[in-house]
Residue, then its C-alpha position, 0 to 999 in steps of 0.5 A: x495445679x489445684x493448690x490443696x495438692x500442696x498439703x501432700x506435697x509436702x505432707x511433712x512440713x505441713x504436718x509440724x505446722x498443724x499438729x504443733x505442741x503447742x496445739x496439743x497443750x491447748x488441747x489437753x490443758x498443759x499449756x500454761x495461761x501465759x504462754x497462750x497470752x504472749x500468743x494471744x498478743x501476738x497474734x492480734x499483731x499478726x491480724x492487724x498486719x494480715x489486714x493490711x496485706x488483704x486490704x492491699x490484696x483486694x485492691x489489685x485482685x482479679x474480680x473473682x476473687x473480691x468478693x471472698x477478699x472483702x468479706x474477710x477484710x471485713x471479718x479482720x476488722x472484727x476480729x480485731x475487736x474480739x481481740x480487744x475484748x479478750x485482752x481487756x478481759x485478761x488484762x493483756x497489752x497489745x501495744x507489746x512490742x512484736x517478737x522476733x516471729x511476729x515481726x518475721x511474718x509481717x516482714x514476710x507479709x510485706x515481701x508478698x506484697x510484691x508478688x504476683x497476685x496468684x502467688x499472693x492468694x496461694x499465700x493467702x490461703x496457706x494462712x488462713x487454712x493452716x489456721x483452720x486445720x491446726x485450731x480443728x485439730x486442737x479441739x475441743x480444747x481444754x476448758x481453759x482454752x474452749x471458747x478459743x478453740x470455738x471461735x476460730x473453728x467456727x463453719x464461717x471461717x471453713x467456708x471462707x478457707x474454700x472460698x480463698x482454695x477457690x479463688x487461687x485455682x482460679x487465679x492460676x498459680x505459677x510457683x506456688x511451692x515456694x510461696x507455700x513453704x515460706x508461709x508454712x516456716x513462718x507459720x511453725x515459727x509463730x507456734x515456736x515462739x510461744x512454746x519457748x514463751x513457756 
């Protein structure tokens, strides 16, 4: 089953994850500064954990999909940095500790660990392509929020979404709904949690 049938499989699910509140206030500017902060935080926790998951990925993937891997590996290091640099700029401490959704999803990371490596690359790309629609969906964004909106919309990133979709094909799935649903819940649970930041 290609894993893009997933998205209408569960058409309700995947909806709450990519056209959240939290992404309509980014996109007509109600969102309030510190809301998006606590997000902002968080997700530069979330990344650091997303780098340990793919780096630990590449390592047991098949050899078709290393090449998409690495390069994403690669990108995770920098964006880390892009995220140092926003957090310098709005004077932000990623050293805060994880909330209670972060913390959840680095768990959830940490249990796909053990997973086959299909399910694990369905996983991967659930991540990464409910980032690429929800931020799509929220554009062009406020202009408080633009440049953010920009970034993680950029065609680079929508290539490397097709190329993991490519990669979990390949790699042949076996219960990718489970896997798929589990990511999606954490996913709208990350958005919850900076909306109740408000």
């Amino acid at each position: 089953m290609p894993v893009a049938e997933l998205l209408q499989r569960h058409a309700a699910v995947w909806r709450r994850a990519v056209c959240h509140p939290f992404l309509d206030a980014v996109r007509d500017g109600t969102l309030p500064a510190a809301a998006f902060d606590t997000w902002l935080v968080q997700d530069a926790r979330f990344v650091a954990d997303l780098l340990r998951f793919q780096a630990r990925l590449l390592a047991r993937a098949p050899r078709q999909a290393q090449s998409v891997l690495a390069g994403s590996v690669t990108a995770l290091v920098e964006e880390l940095g892009w995220f140092e640099q926003q957090a310098a700029a709005r004077s932000l401490d990623l050293a805060a500790p994880a909330l209670p959704a972060t913390a959840g999803y680095a768990e959830l990371l940490d249990r796909l660990d053990s997973v086959d490596v299909p399910n694990a690359l369905v996983a991967l790309w659930t991540i990464e392509r409910t980032y690429l629609d929800a931020w799509s969906g929220a554009r062009p964004g406020a202009p408080e929020y633009r440049e953010f909106v920009e970034h993680w919309t950029v065609p680079v990133f929508a290539e490397y979404v097709a190329g993991l979709e490519v990669a979990a094909d390949r790699a042949g799935p076996v219960d990718a709904d489970a896997v798929f649903l589990e990511v999606v819940a954490a996913e709208i649970a990350f958005w919850e949690m900076a909306v109740e930041a408000r």
